[in-house]
N, C-alpha and C positions, 0 to 999 in steps of 0.2 A: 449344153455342150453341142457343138455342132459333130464332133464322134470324140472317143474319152485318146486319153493320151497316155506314150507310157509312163508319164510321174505317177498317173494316181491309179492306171490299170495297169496288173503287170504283162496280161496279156493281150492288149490293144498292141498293135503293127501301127509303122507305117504308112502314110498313102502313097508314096513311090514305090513301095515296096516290088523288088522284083517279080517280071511274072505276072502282074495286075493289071490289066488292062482299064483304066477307069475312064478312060474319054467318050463314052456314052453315057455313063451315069452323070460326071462332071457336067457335060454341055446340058445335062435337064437339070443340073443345078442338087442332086440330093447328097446327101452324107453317107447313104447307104442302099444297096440293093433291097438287100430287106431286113429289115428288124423284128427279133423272136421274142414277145415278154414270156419271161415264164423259167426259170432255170429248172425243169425239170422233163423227165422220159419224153415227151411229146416236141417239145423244141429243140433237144438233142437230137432226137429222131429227125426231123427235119431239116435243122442245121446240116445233119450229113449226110443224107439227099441229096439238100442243094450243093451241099460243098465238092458232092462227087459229079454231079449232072450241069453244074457252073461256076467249073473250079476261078474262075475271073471275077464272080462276083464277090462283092464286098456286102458281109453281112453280121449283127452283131444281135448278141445275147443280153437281155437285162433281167435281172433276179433283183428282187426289192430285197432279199436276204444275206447275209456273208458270204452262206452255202448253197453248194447245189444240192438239189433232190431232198429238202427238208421236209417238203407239205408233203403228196401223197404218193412222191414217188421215192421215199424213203423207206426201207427196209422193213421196219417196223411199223410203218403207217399204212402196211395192208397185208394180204397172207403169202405173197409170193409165187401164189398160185402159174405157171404157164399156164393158163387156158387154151384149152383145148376142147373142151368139153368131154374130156375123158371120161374125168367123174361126177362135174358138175349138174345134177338131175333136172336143174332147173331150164335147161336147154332141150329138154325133152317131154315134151308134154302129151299126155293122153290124150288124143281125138275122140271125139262124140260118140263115133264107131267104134272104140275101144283099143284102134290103130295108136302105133307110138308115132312123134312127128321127128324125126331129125334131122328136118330142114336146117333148125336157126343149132344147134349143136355140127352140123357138117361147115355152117359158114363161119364157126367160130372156129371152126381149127382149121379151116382155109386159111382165115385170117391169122393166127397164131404161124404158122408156116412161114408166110412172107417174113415174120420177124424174125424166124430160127434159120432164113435162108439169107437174109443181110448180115447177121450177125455173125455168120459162117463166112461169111466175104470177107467182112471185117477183121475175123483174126485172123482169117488163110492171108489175106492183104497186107496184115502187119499194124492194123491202126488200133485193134486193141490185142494188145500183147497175152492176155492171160484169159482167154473163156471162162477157166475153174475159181475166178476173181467173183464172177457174179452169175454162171447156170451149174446145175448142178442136179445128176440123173434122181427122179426119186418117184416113186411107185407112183400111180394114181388109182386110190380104192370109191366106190362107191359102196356104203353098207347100210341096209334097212332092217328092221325088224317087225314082224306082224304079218298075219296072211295076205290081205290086202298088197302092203309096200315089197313081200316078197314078188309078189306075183303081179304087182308093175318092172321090177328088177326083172326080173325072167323076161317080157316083153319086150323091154328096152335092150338088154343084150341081145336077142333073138333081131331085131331091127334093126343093131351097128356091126353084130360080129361079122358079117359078109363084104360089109363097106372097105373098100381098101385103105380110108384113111382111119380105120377102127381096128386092124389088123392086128390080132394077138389077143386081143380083148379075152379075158377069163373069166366065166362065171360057176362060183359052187355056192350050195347051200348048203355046205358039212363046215361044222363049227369049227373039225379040226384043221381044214384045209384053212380058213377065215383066223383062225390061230397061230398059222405059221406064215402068215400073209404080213399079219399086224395083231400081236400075241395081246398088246392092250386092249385091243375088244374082246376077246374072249374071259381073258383074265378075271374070274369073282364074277361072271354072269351065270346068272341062276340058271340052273338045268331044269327051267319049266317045259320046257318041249314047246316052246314060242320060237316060230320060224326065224331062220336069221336067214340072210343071202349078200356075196358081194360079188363085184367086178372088182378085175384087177386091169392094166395096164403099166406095160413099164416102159414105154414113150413120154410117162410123166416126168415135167422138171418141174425145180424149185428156182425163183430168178430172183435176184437182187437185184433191183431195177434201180434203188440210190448209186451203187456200184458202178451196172450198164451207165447210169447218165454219167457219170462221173469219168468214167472211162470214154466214153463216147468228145464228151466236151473238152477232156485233157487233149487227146488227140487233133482237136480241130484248134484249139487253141497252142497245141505245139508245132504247128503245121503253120500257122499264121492265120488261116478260113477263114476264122470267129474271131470278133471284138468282145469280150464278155467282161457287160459292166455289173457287178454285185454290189448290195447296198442303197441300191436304186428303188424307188416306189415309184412305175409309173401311173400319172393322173390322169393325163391328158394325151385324147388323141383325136388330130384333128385335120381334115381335108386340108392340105394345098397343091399348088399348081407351078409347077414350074418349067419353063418355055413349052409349054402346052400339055407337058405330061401331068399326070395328076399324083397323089400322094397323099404322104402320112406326116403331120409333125407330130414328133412323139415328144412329152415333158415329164415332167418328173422331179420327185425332191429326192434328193438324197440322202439317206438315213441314216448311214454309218460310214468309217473312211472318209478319205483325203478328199479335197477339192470343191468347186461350188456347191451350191447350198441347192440351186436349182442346175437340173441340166434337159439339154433340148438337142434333139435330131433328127432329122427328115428321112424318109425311107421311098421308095416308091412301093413295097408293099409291106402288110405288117400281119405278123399273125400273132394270136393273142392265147397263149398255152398259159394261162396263172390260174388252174384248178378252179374251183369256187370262187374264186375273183374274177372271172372273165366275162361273165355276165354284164358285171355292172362296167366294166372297160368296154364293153360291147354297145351299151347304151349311152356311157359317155363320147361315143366313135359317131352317135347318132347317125350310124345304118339302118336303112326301114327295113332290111332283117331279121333284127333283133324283137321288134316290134311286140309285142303279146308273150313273150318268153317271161318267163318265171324262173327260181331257184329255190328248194327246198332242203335246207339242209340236214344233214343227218350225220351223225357222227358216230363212228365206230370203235367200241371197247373189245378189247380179247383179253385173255388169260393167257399167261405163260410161265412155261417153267423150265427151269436148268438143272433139273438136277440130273446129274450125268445116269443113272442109273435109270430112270424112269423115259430121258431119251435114247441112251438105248437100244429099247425095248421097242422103239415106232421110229422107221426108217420110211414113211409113206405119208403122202396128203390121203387124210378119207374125207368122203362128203358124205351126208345123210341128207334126210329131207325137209324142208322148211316146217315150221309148226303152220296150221292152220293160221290165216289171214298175216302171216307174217310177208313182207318183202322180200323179192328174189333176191336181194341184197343179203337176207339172213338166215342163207343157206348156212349151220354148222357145219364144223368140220374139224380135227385133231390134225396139224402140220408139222411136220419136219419143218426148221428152215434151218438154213445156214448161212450167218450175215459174219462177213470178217473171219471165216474162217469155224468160229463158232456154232453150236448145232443146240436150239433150243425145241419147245413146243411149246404152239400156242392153239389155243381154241376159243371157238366163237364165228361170227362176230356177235357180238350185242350190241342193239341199238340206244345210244345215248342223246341227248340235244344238247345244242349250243344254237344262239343264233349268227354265231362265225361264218363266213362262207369259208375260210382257212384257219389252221388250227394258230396260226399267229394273226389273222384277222382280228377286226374289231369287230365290239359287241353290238352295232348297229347295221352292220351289214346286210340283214333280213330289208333294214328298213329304208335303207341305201336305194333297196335294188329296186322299190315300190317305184311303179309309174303307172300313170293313169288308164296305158293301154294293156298294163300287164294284171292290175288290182283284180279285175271279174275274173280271169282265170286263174289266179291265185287263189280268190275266194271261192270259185268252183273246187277246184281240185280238193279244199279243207271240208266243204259240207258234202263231197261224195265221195270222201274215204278216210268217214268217221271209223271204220274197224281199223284200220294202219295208226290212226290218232289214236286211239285207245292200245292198241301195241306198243307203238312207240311212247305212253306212258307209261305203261307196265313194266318196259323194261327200263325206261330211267332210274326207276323208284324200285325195282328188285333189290335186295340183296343181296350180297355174297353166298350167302347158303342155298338160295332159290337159283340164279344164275349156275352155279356147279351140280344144280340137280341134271341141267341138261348135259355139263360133260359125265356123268356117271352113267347117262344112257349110251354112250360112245367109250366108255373108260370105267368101269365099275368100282376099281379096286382106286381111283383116284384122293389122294388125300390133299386134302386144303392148301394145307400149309405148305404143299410141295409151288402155288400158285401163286404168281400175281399177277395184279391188273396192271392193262397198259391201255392208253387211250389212244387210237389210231387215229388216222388220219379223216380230213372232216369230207364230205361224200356232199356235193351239193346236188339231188337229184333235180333234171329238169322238169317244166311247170310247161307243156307246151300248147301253145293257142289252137284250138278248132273253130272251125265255120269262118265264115266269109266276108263276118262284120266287120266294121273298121273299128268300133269302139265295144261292144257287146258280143263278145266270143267267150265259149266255155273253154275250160282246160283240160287237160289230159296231164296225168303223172307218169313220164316216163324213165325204164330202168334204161341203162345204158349210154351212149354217146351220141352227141348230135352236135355235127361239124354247121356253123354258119359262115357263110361267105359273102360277100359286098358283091352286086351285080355286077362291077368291073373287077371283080375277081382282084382290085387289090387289099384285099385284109379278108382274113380268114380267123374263128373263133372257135375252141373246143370246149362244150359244155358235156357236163355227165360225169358219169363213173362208170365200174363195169360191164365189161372185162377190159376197159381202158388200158393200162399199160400192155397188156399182152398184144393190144390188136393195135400197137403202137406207129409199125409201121403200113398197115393196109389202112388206117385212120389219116398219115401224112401224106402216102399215096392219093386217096382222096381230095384231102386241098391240094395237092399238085394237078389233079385231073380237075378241077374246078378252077382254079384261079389261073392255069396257065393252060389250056385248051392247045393253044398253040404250037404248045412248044412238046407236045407228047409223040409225035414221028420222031424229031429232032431228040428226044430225047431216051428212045426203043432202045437202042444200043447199049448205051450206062446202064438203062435198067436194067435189062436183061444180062449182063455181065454183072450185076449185085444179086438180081432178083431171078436166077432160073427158070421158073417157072411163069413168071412178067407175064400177063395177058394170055394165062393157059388156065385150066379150074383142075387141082388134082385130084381133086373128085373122077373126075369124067378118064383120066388118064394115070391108072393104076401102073404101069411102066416108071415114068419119068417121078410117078409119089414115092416108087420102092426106092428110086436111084436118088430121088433128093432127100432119103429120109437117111442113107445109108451112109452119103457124104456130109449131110450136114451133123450126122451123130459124130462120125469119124472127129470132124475139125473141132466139133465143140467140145469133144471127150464126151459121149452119152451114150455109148454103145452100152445100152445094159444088160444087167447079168443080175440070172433070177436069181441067185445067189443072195445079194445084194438086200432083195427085198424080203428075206430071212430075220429079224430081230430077236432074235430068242440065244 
């Protein structure tokens, strides 16, 4: 395709289309300003960015899917968590000194803010009609038990409650107060005189981020912004040049739906958001940033259940502590969500394998992704974290019975049958290169996100998992401040009319954090009420 048309897309425009300015991209000959793989939170988020910060550009969406937000920004294919690091322990680590750290917990809910502060633009603006569509107010507990995990909880509240983006933060260790918090933890645990202690927070949400995309992408494609092709697998992505500008031809078969078998379109940049598949689009792009990069996939199970009585009774996300050598990835925790309206519980996660990089991926994908400069840090990262390999088989091969042992450490009075399993969404953790070698570099297993970008900052790649959706929008801020250097004076203005806070740290300015926490609760409806976090 040189860009899709409306026979076979319904929401392809135009190129005359009023209001478009296309006589600079035309004279360098491309189809597109920029082209998004990926139909899901990450490229939505971007898409409308660009679509606010250049509204003349012409830019298009390709999902190899029907749908949008299938893989792992679908509802169910993760815990809905806002991240924030409210409750999350894993962002809080004991120092050697017996100091708590909450550096990377303060920059996680920096980061969370820019997203609760666009998304506040967004519905105050009109382009999504409904906030209570996909955010929704809901406690954030942290709860441990044992002397030891009491008495890191004590430390860690003693080290965010003064923080103003920590503001409210509650901590007891009376079982009755942790009872009327979230009556399922207390519920049938033995009166051994074994410490318990939680945090509360009620800044916590629950997000639908299949929703958010969906809502995000309806609006830019009812606006005309977006070309969104679905059905589409792209293969190929490959340099061209035209009247001196450089670029992307992007190809593709098409997999379902109307029209050629093969389609093709040029972009002058490309950014590549398709979860666990972007790796290897990264390496077919043959950028030498990709270089030494690896994917290790790991797939996520939880438990849920509806039965209206038993949810209830838990109107809050709680997080506990990882078990020993387990990945910060498998932090438990008991959830509220709310998807469609509906309100279940789920917990977990459990660690499962596939060798999928997406959970509609093929079964070769691990073997895909093999290249000669990525094999020795692949193999590094397997022979120095044989304990995660031995976790991550113990929990493939658990049982049901064994598995629900750990929700009765969170839920005691929990029965079986009230449960079932759901396999989430697949998690490719990245594999990344150290040392200086060109062919002979170790690797490193890393939790989290890592944006890559092409020297001339035209194509940009999101590899990782969490706290990914949450940090949705300071993660496309990023490739914007990488690939367009340029255009960021030019561009202060928009931001900062989306983004309030744009180029300020609220950490550092407890003023403007009360005033953007107070307005952004107001538009999204999240003013909470301790009420609320009552289940009983």
């Amino acid at each position: 395709m040189t860009r899709p048309n409306q026979h076979t897309e319904s929401t392809a425009r135009d190129a005359g289309q009023p209001g478009r300015d296309r006589s600079a991209m035309e004279a360098a000959g491309f189809d597109y300003d920029a082209v998004l793989v990926g139909g899901g939170v990450m490229s939505a988020t971007l898409a409308t960015l660009l679509a606010h910060l250049e509204p003349t550009w012409r830019i298009a969406i390709v999902e190899r899917l029907d749908e949008l937000a299938v893989e792992s920004s679908g509802p169910w294919n993760n815990a809905g968590t806002g991240h924030a690091a409210l409750c999350e322990l894993n962002y809080t680590s004991r120092r050697d000194d017996g100091s708590i750290d909450i550096t990377k917990a303060v920059g996680v809910n920096e980061q969370f803010w820019l997203s609760r502060q666009l998304w506040s633009f967004l519905v105050e603006n009109g382009n999504i009609p409904d906030a209570d569509a996909f955010i929704h107010p809901t406690p954030h507990l942290s709860f441990v038990w044992g002397a030891d995990n009491v008495e890191y909880l004590r430390d860690r509240h003693r080290a965010l409650a003064d923080h103003p983006l920590f503001a409210g933060m509650e901590y007891t260790e009376d079982p009755a107060v942790i009872a009327e918090w979230a009556p399922l933890l207390m519920a049938g645990r033995p009166d051994d005189g074994e410490p318990v202690a939680a945090t509360r927070s009620l800044q916590g949400t629950d997000v639908d981020f299949g929703a958010l995309t969906k809502a995000l992408i309806a609006d830019l494609t009812d606006t005309g912004a977006v070309d969104l092709v679905t059905g589409v697998d792209v293969r190929r992505l490959k340099r061209v040049e035209r009247d001196g500008v450089e670029g992307w031809k992007v190809g593709g078969k098409r997999l379902s739906g109307d029209g050629a078998a093969q389609l093709e379109t040029t972009a002058r940049f490309v950014f590549v958001g398709a979860g666990g598949r972007a790796i290897t689009l990264l390496q077919r792009a043959r950028i030498p940033e990709v270089r030494g990069f690896g994917g290790f996939p790991v797939s996520g199970v939880f438990w849920r259940t509806r039965n209206p009585e038993v949810v209830a009774r838990h109107q809050s996300k709680v997080y506990g502590k990882a078990a020993v050598g387990a990945p910060p990835m498998s932090v438990p925790h008991l959830d509220n969500r709310v998807v469609e309206g509906d309100s279940a519980l789920m917990f977990g996660p459990y660690a499962g394998f596939s060798p999928r990089f997406l959970k509609n991926g093929s079964i070769f994908d691990v073997l895909m992704s093999v290249r000669l400069h990525n094999l020795i840090p692949m193999l590094w990262v397997g022979l120095t974290n044989l304990g995660l390999v031995r976790y991550l088989i113990a929990e493939v091969f658990a049982s049901k019975k064994a598995q629900l042992v750990q929700l009765r450490d969170f839920y005691p009075d929990a029965d079986p049958a009230d449960w079932e399993k759901i396999v989430a969404g697949q998690r490719v953790q990245v594999i990344r290169p150290s040392g200086s070698g060109r062919w002979f570099r170790r690797g490193t297993l890393q939790f989290g996100t890592e944006v890559i970008t092409a020297a001339d900052g035209s194509m940009a790649g999101l590899l990782g998992a969490s706290p990914g959706a949450s940090t949705a929008v300071a993660v496309m801020m990023d490739v914007l401040q990488r690939c367009f250097p340029e255009k960021t004076e030019e561009w202060r203005p928009a931001m900062e009319k989306m983004i309030p806070s744009y180029g300020k740290q609220l950490s550092q300015e407890p003023e403007l954090a009360a005033e953007i926490l107070s307005a952004t609760d107001r538009t999204l409806g999240l003013t909470p009420d301790p009420l609320d976090a009552v289940g009983a």
